[in-house]
N, C-alpha and C positions, 0 to 999 in steps of 0.2 A: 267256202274254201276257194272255189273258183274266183269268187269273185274279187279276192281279196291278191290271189296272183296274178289277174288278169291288170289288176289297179298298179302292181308294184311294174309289173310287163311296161306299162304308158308310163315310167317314170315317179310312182310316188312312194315315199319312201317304205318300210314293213308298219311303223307305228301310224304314218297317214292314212294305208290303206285301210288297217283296222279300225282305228277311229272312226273312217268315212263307213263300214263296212255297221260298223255298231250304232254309228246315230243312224243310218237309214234303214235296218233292221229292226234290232233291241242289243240294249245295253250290255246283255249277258252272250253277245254270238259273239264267235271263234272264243270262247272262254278256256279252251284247252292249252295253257302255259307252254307244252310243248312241241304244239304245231306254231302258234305265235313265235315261239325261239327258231322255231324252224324256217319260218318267213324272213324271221330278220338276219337267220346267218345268211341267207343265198341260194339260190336255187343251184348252185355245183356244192355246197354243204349238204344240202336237203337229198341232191342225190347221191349222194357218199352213203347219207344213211339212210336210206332206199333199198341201193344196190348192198348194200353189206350184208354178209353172208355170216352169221351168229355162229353158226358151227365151221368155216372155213379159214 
């Protein structure tokens, strides 16, 4: 997970860093559909729904 935002941080895009993240791992890591959605909307998306508050 780190590693995957640290990759987008230096410029590469949500689907490269995953790529890179899974061939030098295994094929099946960050397999979670929606933290992967989560990478590629943005890290001011990701904190929208972070901070969001389910009963507020």
């Amino acid at each position: 997970m780190r590693a995957a935002r640290m990759l987008i941080e230096r410029r590469l895009s949500a689907a490269e860093a995953v790529a890179l993240v899974r061939r030098r791992r295994s094929p099946g890591a960050l397999g979670n559909d929606a933290f992967t959605g989560r990478l590629a909307a943005g890290p001011d998306a990701a904190a929208l729904l972070v901070e969001r508050d389910p009963l507020g």
